[in-house]
Structure formats: structure tokens, C-alpha cells
N, C-alpha and C positions, 0 to 999 in steps of 0.2 A: 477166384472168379475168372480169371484170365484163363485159365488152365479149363475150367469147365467150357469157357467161350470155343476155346481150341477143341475139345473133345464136338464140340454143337455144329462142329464142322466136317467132321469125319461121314461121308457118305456110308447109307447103308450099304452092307456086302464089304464093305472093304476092311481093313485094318493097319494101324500103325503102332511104332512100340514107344517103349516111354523115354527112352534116350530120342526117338527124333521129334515127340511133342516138345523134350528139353532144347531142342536145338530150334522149334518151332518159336516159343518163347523169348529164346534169347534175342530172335532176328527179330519180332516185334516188341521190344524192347530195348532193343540195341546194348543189351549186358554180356557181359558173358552165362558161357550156355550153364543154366542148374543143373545142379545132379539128376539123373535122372531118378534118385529116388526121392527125391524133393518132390518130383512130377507125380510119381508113383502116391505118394503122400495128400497131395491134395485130390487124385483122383479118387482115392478112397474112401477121403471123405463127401463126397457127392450121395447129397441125401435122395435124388430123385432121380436113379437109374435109366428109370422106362424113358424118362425125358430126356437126360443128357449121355449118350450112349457110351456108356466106361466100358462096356464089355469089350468093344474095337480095338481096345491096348491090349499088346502083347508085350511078352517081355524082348530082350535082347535077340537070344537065337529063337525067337515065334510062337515061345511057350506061354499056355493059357495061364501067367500067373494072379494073385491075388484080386478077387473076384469075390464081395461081402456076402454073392448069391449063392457062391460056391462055383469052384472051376468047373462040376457038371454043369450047371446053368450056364454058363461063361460056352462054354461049349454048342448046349443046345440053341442058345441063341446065335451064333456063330452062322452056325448049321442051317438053322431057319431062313439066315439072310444069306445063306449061301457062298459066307467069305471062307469057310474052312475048305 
């Protein structure tokens, strides 16, 4: 749920990747930082896309990865808000 709150914060057109959601995490939280494929993991399981915008994560070097719509999706919504 934390990790969705954090995605519910991501402005449209922009993007962040899932190492700095992990570093996002840790500072509210005060742990140290998760993997970021811990991050990667509960983004993917977000059952309600349109609502909580998972598409905004990218990977390390800004690559559109894993995206349950499909990285074309992943892309054309991108596009649409005009973060690509």
C-alpha cells in the first residue's frame, strides 16, 4: 500500500524509476532503502492502473520495463501525457 501511495503521487507527464521510489520508501520510513525490485514487485501487483499510475516507473537507465498492459501501452500512455 505504501508503494501505491507513493506511485498516487507521481504528477502526470512526469516519471520516476523504481530504484528512486525505493529510496522514496525508505526516507518515509526511516529503513533502509528495498530493493528496488521489491518496489518493482508490489507495483505490479496494482490492480487498478487507470487509478494508481504505475505506468510513470521506469526502469534504471529509463527503459519502459514491465507493464501488465504491455510496454506498448506503457508507452502510449507515456505519450499521451507527454512525459516521453
Amino acid at each position: 500500500m505504501a508503494v501505491w501511495e507513493l506511485l498516487r503521487g507521481i504528477p502526470s507527464g512526469t516519471t520516476v524509476t523504481y530504484g528512486a521510489l525505493a529510496g522514496r520508501l525508505a526516507e518515509q520510513r526511516q529503513v533502509r532503502v528495498p530493493a528496488a525490485q521489491a518496489v518493482g514487485g508490489a507495483v505490479g501487483r496494482n490492480p487498478i492502473a487507470i487509478i494508481i499510475p504505475c505506468h510513470r516507473v521506469l526502469g534504471a537507465d529509463g527503459s519502459l520495463t514491465g507493464y501488465a498492459g504491455g510496454v506498448e501501452r506503457k508507452a502510449a500512455l507515456l505519450e499521451l501525457e507527454k512525459a516521453v
